[in-house]
C-alpha positions as CSV (number, residue, x, y, z in Angstrom):
1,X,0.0,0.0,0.0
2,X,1.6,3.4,-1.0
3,X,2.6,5.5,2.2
4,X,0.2,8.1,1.4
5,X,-2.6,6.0,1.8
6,X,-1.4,5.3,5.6
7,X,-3.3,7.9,7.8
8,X,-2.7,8.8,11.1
9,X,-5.9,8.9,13.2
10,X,-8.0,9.0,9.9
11,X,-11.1,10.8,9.4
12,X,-14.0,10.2,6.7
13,X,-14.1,12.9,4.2
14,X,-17.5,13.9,5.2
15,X,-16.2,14.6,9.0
16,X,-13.0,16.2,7.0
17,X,-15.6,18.6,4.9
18,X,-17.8,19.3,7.3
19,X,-15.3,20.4,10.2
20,X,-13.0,22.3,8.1
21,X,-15.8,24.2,6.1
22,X,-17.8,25.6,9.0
23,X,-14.9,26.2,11.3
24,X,-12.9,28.1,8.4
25,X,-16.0,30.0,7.3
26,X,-16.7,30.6,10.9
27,X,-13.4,32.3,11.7
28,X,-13.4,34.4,8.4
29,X,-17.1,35.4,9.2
30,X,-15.8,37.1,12.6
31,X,-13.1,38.5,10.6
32,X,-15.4,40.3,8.4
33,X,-17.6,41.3,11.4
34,X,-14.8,43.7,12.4
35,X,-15.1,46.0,10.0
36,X,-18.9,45.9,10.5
37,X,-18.2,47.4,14.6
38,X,-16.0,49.7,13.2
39,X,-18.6,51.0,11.4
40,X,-21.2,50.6,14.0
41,X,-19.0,52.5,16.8
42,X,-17.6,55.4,14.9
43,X,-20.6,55.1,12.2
44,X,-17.8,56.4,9.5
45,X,-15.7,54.4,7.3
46,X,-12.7,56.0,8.1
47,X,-11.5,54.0,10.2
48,X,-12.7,50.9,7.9
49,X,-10.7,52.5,5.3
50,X,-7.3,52.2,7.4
51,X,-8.4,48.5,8.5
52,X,-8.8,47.6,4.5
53,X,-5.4,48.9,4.1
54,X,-4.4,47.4,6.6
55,X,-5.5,44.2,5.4
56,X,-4.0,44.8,2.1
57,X,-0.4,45.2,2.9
58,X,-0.8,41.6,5.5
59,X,-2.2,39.8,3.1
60,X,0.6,40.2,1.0
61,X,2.5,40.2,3.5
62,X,1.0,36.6,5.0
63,X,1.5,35.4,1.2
64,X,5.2,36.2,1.0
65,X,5.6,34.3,4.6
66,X,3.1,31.2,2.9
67,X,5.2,31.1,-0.1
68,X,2.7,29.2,-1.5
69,X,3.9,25.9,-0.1
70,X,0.3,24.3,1.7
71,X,-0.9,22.8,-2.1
72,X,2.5,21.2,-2.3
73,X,3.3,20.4,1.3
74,X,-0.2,18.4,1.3
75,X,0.7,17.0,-2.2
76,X,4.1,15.7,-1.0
77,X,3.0,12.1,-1.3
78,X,6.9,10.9,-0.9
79,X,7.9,13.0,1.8
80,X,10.8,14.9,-0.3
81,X,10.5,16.9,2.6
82,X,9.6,16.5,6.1
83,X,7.5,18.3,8.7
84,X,10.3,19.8,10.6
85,X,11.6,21.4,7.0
86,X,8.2,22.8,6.3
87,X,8.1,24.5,9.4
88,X,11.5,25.9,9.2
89,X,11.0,27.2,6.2
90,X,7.7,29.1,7.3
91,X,9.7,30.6,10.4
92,X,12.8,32.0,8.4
93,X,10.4,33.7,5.9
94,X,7.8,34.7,8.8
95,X,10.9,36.6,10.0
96,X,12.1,37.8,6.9
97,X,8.7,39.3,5.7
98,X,8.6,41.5,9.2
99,X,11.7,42.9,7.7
100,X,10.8,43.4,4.3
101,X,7.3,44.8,5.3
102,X,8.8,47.3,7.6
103,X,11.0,48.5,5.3
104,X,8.3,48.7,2.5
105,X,6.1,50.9,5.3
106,X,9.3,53.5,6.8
107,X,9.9,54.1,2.6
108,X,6.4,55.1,1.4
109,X,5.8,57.5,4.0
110,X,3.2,55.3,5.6
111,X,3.8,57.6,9.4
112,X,2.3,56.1,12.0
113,X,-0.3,54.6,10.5
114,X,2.9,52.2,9.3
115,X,2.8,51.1,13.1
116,X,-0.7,49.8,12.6
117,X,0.1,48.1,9.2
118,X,2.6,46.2,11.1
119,X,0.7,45.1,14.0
120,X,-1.9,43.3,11.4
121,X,0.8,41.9,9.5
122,X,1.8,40.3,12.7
123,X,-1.7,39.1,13.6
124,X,-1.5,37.6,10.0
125,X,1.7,36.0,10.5
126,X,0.2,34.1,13.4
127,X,-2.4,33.1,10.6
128,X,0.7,31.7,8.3
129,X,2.4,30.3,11.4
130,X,-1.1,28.3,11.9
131,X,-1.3,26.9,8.0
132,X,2.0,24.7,7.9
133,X,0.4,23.1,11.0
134,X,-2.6,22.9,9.7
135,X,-0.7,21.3,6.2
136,X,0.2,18.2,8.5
137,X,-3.2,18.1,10.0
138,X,-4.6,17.9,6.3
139,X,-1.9,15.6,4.7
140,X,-2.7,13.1,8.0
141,X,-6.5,13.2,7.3
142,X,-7.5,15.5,10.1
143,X,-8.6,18.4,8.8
144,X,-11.4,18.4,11.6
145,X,-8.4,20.0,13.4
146,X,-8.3,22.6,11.4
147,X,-12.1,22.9,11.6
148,X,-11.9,23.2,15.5
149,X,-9.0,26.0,15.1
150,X,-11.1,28.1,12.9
151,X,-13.6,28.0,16.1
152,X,-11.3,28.8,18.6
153,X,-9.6,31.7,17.3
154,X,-12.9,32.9,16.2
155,X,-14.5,33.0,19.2
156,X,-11.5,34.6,21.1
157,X,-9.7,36.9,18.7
158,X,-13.3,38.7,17.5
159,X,-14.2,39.6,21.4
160,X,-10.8,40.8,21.9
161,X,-10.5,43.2,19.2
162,X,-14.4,44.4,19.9
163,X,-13.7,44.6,23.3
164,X,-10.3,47.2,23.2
165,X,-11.8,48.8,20.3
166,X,-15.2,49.7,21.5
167,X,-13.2,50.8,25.1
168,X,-10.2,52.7,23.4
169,X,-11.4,53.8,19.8
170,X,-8.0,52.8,19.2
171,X,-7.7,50.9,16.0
172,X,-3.7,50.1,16.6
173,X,-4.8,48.7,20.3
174,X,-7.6,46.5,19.2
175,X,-5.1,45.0,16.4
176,X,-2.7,44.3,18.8
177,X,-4.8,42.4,21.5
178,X,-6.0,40.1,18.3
179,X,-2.2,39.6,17.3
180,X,-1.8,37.9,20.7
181,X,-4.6,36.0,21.2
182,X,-4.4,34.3,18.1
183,X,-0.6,33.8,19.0
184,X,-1.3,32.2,22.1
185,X,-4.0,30.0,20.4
186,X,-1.7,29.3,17.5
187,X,1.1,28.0,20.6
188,X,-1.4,26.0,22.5
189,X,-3.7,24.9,20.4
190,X,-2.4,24.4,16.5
191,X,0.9,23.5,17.1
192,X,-0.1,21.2,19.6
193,X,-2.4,19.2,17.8
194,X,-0.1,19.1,14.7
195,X,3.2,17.4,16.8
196,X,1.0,14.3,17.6
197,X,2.2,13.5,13.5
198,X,5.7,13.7,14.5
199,X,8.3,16.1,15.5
200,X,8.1,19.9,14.9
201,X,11.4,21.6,15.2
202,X,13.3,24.3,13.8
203,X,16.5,22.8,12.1
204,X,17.7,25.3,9.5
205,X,19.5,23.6,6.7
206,X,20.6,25.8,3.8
207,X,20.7,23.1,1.2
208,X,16.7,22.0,2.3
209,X,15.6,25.4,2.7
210,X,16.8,26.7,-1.0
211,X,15.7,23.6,-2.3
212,X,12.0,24.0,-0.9
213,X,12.7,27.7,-2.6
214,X,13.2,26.4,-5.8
215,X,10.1,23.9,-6.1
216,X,7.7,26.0,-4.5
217,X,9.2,29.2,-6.4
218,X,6.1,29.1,-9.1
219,X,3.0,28.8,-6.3
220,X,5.0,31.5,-4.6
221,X,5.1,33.9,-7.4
222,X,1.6,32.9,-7.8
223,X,0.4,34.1,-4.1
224,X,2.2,37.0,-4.2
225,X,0.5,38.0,-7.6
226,X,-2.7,37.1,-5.9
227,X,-2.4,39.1,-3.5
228,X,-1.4,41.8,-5.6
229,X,-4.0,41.5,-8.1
230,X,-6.6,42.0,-4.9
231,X,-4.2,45.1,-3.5
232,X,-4.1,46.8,-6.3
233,X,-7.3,48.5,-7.6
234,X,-8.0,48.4,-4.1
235,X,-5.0,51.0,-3.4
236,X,-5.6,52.7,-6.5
237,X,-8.5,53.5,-6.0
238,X,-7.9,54.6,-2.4
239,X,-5.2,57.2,-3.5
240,X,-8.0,59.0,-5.6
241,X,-11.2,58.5,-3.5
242,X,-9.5,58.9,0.0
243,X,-9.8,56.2,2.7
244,X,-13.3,56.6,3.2
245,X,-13.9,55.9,0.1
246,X,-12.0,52.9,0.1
247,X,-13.7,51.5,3.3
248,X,-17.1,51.9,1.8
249,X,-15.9,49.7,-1.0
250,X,-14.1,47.5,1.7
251,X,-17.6,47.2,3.9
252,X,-19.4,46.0,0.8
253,X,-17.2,43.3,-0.6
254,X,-16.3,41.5,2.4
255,X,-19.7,40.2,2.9
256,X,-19.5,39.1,-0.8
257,X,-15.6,37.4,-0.1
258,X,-17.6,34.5,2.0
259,X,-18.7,33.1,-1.1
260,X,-14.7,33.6,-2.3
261,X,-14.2,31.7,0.9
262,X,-16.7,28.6,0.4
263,X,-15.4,27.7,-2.8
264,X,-11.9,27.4,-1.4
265,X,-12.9,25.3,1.4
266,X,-15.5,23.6,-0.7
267,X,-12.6,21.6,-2.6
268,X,-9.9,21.9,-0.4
269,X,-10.7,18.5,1.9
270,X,-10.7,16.8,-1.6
271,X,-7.0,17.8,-2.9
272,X,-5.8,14.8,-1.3
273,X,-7.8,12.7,-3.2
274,X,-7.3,14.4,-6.5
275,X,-3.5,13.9,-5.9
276,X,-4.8,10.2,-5.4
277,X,-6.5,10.1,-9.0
278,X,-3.6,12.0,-10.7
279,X,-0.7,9.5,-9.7
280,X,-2.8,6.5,-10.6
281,X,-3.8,8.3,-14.2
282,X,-7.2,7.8,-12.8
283,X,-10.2,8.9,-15.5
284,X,-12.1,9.8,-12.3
285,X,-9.4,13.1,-11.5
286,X,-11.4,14.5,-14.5
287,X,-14.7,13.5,-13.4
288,X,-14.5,15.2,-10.2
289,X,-12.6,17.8,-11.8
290,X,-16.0,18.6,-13.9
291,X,-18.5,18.4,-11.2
292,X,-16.3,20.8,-9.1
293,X,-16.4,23.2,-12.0
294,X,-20.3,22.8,-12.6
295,X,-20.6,23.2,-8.6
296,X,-19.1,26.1,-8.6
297,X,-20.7,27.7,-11.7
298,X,-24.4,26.8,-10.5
299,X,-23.4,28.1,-6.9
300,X,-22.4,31.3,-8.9
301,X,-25.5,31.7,-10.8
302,X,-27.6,31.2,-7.7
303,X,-25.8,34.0,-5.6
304,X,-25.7,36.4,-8.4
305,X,-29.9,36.0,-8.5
306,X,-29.6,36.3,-4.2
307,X,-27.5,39.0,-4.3
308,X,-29.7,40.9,-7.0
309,X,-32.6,41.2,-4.7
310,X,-31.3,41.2,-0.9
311,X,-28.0,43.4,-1.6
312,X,-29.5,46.6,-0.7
313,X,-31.7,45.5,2.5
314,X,-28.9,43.4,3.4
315,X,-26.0,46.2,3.5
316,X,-28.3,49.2,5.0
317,X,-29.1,46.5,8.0
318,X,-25.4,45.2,8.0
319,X,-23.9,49.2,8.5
320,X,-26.3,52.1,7.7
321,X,-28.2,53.8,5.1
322,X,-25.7,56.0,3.5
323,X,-24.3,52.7,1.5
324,X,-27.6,52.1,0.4
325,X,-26.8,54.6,-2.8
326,X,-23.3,51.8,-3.5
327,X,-25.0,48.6,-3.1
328,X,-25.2,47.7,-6.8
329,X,-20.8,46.9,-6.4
330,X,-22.4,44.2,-4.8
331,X,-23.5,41.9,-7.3
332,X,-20.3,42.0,-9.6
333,X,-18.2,41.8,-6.0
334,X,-19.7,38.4,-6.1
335,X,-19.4,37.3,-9.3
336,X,-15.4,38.5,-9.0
337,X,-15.2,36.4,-5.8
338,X,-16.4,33.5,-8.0
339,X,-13.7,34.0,-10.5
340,X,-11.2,33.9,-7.3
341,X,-12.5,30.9,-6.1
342,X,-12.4,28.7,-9.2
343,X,-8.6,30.4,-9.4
344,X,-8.2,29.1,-6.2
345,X,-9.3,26.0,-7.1
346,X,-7.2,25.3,-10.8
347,X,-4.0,26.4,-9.3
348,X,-4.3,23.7,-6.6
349,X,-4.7,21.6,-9.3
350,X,-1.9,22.6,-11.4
351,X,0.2,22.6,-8.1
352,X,-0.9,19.0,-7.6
353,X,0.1,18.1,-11.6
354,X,3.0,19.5,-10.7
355,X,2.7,22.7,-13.7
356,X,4.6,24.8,-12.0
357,X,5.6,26.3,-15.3
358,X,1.7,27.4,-16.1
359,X,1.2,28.9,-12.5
360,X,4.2,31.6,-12.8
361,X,3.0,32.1,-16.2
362,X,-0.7,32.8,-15.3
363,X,0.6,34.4,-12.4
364,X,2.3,37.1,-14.3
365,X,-0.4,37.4,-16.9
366,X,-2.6,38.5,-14.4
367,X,-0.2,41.3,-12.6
368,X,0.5,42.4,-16.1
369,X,-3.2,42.7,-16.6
370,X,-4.9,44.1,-13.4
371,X,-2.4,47.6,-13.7
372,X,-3.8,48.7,-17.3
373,X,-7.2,47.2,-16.6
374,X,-7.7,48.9,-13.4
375,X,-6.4,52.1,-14.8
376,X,-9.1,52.1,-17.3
377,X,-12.1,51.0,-15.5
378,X,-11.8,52.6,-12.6
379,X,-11.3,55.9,-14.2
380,X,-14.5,54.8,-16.5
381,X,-17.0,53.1,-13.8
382,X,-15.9,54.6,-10.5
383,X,-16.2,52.4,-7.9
384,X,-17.7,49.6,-9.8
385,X,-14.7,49.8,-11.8
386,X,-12.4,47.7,-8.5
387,X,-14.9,44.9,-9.4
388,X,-15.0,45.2,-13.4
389,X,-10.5,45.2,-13.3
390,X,-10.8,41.6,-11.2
391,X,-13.6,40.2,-13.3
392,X,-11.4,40.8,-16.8
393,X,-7.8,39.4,-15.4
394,X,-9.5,36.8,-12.9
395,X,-11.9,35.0,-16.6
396,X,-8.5,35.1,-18.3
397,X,-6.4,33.5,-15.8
398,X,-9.2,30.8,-15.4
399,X,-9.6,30.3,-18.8
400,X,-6.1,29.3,-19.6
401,X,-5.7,27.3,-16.4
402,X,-8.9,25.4,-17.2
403,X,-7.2,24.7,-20.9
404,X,-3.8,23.5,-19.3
405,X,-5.9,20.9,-16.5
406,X,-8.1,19.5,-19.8
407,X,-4.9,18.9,-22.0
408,X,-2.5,17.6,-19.9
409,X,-5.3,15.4,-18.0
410,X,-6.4,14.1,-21.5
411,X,-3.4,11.6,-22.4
412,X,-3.4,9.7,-19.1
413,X,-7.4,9.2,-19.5
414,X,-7.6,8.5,-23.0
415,X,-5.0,5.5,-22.0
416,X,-7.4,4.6,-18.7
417,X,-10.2,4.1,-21.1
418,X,-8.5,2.1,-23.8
419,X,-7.5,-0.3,-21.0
């Protein structure tokens, strides 16, 4: 029996789904509901603005420390590298992207505001410190760990930033109590769970580490551009509109990201399972392949109707009637958080067919698009225009990922069937 197929206190798939999807939607859920008490206790955006940057610069930030290494740690079928490397490797770039964000924050003037940027990126950190755990707990079968983690921090870091915020009005405080409570959980709790697999340790080898560079160099490239790609019109925009601006836009997409979120998590428990069906040049890794991509295209159809007719009600109850006049970005918002998801969902895929080659060069395709296009459309369409810029680099990137999955899967099933 291949190695991979030997679980460690194994899990069904349906206990797999089921934990990890509600306790991963559940912690992004009380993520988004911060930006909801901002608005509720200052009832401005202004503050909602600095949060979204905020959130811009550590999400790049988390990527960089990520280096887009969970797809292939999970998909590491023959343990090129163990858990021990994984987690060095996460640690020396943790610590390098403090230092590189830092620097990026003192050189474009960000002030003092740069001392809230960093306190995020920390508290994100925490949440890149958590995933290479939560790698072992998925390649063992146990992503109900993951599941219960989303849970925990959820229902600790959202009452600790509430909590100092609504007492100090202090945006930079309220970060900081997050940061640590999701540290201490991430100590306790994630790491934890994830040794009972074998030992965690920090042993720095340079041949390992540059090694691990070098293979995961393409997924990397591809998070970073990711991240980019969803940074930029945002901060484009910002620098014309103002941060109030910005947080208005901020406030109405993240309710529309959930969906973003539960096409991620929707396929996610199953990557195991397509790496199964790709090694054994099984004709079913294009069958499930399919019905994943019809899921997700139905689900897309059904929340653009949804969000046609509750969007308005929905965002005066969520914050207050002065968005009411902005809640038609709300339907393309979700419709570009469906193009994300499925991107989400054909990188993993390439990452597990090992096409390194065609995630850099999407990757860069998209960068290369999203400057011009945003340019352009949100000079045209205003706001709207954020959401038009995604939709147009997110189809093409999909579009020639879904190309490269159906050729190179083609050979291995035409072969399956002839047998």
């Amino acid at each position: 029996m291949p190695q991979w197929v030997i679980m460690i206190n194994k899990k069904s798939l349906r206990s797999n789904f089921l934990w990890n999807t509600f306790g991963t939607l559940f912690y992004f859920f009380t993520q988004w509901l911060l930006t909801i008490v901002i608005v509720r206790i200052d009832n401005n955006f202004t503050n909602a603005g600095l949060l979204a940057q905020c959130m811009a610069v550590g999400n790049v930030g988390a990527m960089i420390a990520c280096y887009g290494t969970r797809g292939y740690q999970v998909s590491d079928i023959n343990d090129k590298f163990n858990q021990s490397d994984y987690f060095t490797h996460r640690t020396v770039n943790i610590l390098a992207t403090v230092f590189f964000i830092s620097l990026f924050c003192v050189f474009t003037g960000y002030g003092f505001t740069g001392i809230t940027v960093i306190a995020y990126l920390l508290f994100k950190l925490t949440e890149a410190l958590t995933d290479v755990y939560h790698g072992i707990d998925q390649k063992n079968d146990r992503m109900d760990i993951i599941g219960k983690s989303g849970i925990i921090k959820g229902v600790t870091t959202f009452p600790a930033f509430v909590i100092v915020y609504y007492i100090s009005r202090d945006l930079l405080i309220s970060v900081i109590a997050m940061f640590i409570v999701s540290m201490i959980i991430t100590v306790l709790f994630d790491y934890r769970q994830a040794k009972q697999f074998g030992e965690i340790r920090y042993n720095f080898n340079k041949k390992t580490y540059f090694l691990l560079l070098t293979d995961c160099f393409s997924p990397f490239i591809y998070s970073v551009c990711m991240s980019l790609i969803a940074a930029l019109p945002r901060l484009y925009f910002g620098s014309l509109q103002g941060q109030e601006m910005l947080g208005i836009y901020s406030s109405i997409a993240l309710p529309a990201v959930i969906v973003q979120m539960a096409i991620s998590y929707l396929f996610m428990p199953l990557i195991t399972i397509f790496t199964r069906y790709y090694h054994e040049k099984d004709k079913k890794f294009m069958k499930l392949f399919l019905a994943i991509s019809a899921l997700i295209s139905i689900l897309c159809t059904i929340a653009v109707i949804v969000s046609g007719i509750i969007s308005k009600p929905l965002l005066v109850f969520l914050f207050n009637p002065n968005i009411a006049e902005y809640s038609q970005i709300f339907i393309t918002t979700v419709i570009s958080s469906f193009f994300i998801g499925m991107i989400f969902f054909l990188f993993a895929l390439l990452v597990v067919m090992r096409k390194m080659k065609t995630v850099f060069i999407c990757s860069i395709l998209g960068t290369a698009t999203i400057v011009p296009t945003s340019i352009i459309t949100i000079h045209k369409y205003g706001i709207d225009g954020i959401n038009y810029a995604f939709i147009g680099t997110y189809a093409l990137m999909s579009v020639v990922s879904f190309i490269v999955i159906i050729l190179s899967s083609r050979n291995f099933i035409d072969s399956n069937v002839r047998e």
